[in-house]
C-alpha distance (Angstrom), angle and dihedral (degrees) to the residues before:
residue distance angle dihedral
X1 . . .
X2 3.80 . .
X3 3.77 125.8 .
X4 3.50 97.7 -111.0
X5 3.72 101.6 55.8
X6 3.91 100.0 34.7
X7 3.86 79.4 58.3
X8 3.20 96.2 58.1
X9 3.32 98.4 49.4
X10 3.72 93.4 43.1
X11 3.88 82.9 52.7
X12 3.95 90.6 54.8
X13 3.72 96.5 -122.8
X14 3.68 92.6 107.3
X15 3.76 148.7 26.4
X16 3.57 111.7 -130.6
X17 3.79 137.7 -171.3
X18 3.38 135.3 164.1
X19 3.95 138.0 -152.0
X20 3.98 118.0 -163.0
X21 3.23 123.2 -169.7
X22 4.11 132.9 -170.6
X23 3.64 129.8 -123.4
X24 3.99 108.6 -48.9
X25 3.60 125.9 -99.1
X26 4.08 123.4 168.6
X27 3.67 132.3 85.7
X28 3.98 113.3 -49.0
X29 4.18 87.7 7.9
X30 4.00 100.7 141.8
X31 3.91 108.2 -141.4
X32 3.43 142.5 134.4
X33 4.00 90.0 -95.9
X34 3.81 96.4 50.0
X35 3.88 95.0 36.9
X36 4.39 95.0 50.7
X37 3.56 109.0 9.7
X38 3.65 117.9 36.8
X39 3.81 92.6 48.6
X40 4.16 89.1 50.0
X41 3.99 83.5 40.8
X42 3.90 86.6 58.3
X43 3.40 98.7 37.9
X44 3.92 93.6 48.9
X45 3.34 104.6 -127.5
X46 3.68 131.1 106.0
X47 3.74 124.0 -59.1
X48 4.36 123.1 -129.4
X49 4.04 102.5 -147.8
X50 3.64 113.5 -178.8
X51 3.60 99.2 -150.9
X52 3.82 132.4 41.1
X53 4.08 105.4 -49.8
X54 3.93 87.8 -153.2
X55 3.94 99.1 49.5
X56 3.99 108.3 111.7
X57 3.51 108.6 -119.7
X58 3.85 134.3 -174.2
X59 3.56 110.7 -116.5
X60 3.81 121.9 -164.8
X61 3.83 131.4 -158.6
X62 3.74 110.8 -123.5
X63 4.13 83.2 -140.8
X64 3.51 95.5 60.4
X65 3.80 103.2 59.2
X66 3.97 94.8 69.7
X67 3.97 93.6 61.5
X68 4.04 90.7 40.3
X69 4.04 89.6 54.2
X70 3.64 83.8 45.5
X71 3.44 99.7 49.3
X72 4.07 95.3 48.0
X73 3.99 80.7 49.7
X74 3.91 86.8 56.1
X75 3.96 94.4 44.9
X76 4.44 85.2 52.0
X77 3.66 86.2 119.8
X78 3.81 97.4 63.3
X79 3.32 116.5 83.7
X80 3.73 92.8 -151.7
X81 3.59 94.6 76.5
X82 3.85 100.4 58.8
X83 3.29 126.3 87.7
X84 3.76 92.8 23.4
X85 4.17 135.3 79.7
X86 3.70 127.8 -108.0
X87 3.52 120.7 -153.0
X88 3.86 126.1 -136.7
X89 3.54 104.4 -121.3
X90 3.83 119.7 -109.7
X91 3.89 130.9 -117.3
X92 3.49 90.6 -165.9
X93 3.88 147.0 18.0
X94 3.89 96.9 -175.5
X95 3.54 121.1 125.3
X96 3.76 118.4 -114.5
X97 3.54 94.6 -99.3
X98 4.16 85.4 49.6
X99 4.14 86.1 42.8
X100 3.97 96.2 50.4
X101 4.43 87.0 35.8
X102 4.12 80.9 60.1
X103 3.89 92.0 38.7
X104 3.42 92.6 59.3
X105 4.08 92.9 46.5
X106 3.67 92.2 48.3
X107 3.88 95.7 51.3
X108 3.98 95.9 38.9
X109 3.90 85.8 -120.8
X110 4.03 122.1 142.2
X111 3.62 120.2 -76.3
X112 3.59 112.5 -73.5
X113 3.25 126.4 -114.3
X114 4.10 129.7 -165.1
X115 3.73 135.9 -177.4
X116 4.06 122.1 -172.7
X117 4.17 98.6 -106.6
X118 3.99 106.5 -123.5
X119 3.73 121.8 -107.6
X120 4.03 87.4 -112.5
X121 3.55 90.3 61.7
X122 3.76 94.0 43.9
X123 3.50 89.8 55.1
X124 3.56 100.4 44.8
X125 4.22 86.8 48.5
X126 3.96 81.4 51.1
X127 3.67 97.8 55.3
X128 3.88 96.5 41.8
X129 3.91 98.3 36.3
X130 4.10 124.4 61.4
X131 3.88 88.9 -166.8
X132 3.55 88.9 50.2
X133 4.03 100.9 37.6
X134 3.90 95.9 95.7
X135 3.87 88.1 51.0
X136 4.19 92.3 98.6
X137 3.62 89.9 54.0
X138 3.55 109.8 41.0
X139 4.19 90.8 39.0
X140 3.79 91.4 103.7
X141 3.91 86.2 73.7
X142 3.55 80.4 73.6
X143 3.65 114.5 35.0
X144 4.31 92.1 70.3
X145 3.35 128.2 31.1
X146 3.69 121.6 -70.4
X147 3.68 112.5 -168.0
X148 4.31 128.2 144.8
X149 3.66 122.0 -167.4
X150 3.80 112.0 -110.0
X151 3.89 94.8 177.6
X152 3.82 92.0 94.5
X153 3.99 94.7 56.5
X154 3.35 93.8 39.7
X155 3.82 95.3 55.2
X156 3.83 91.2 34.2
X157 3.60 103.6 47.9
X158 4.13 96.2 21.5
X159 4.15 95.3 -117.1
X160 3.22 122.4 154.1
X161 4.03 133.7 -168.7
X162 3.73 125.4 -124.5
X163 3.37 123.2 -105.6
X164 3.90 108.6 -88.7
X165 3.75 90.8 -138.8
X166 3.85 91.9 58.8
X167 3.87 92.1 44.3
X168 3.62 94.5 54.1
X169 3.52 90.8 51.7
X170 3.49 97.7 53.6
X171 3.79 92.7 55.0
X172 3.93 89.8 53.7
X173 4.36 92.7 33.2
């Protein structure tokens, strides 16, 4: 939770919660996995990650964020949930490589393969792309691990992720 609003609320002049998410996954989600290495996955030919393809990640349906949001509406009148963040659960904690390895499973396409994209190429991407312009900065949410425990939010406020298997194949339906 940042500074600012955890102050607040500490402070009593505000009720906060938040709801974190991982990195996008679902039809029309925009991330680094749906942008480079779902269409090379399809395509069968080899995948560009700019980050470390064997990092475990938490991945998040773009589906299940609506029903969490709701349900830490619903659970308002506890007092346990303010002040604190709730995470989305996950539908996966596989790395890229693990991600576009299942991709390729689910949608009967040619084994995929994934190499970690240069920081050249990055930064040429970065200087001819506005979607991809941030990329340099933001890459070390994908060199290390980036995982959040969901259990809590999904035993406290009874959310549940899709099934990866039926998310990837909406994104490729």
């Amino acid at each position: 939770m940042g500074e600012d609003a955890l102050a607040v609320h500490q402070a009593g002049r505000a009720r906060v919660v938040e709801v974190r998410a991982g990195t996008f996954l679902g039809q029309d989600a925009l991330s680094l996995f749906t942008l480079m290495v779902a269409p090379a996955v399809r395509g069968g030919v080899e995948a560009a990650f700019p980050g470390d393809p064997d990092a475990a990640h938490s991945w998040t349906y773009v589906g299940d964020v609506a029903p969490t949001l709701v349900a830490v509406g619903d659970a308002a009148h506890d007092d346990a949930v303010w002040g604190r963040a709730s995470h989305v659960p996950s539908v996966s904690e596989l790395s890229a490589r693990g991600l576009a390895v299942r991709l390729a499973e689910v949608l009967g396409a040619p084994p995929a393969r994934m190499t970690r994209m240069p920081a050249e190429q990055l930064a040429r991407m970065a200087a001819s792309d506005e979607l991809m312009a941030e990329l340099p900065e933001m890459r070390y949410l994908h060199d290390a691990p980036f995982l959040f425990d969901t259990s809590e939010t999904e035993l406290a406020l009874g959310v549940k992720p899709a099934g990866l298997d039926d998310v990837l194949r909406e994104m490729h339906g």
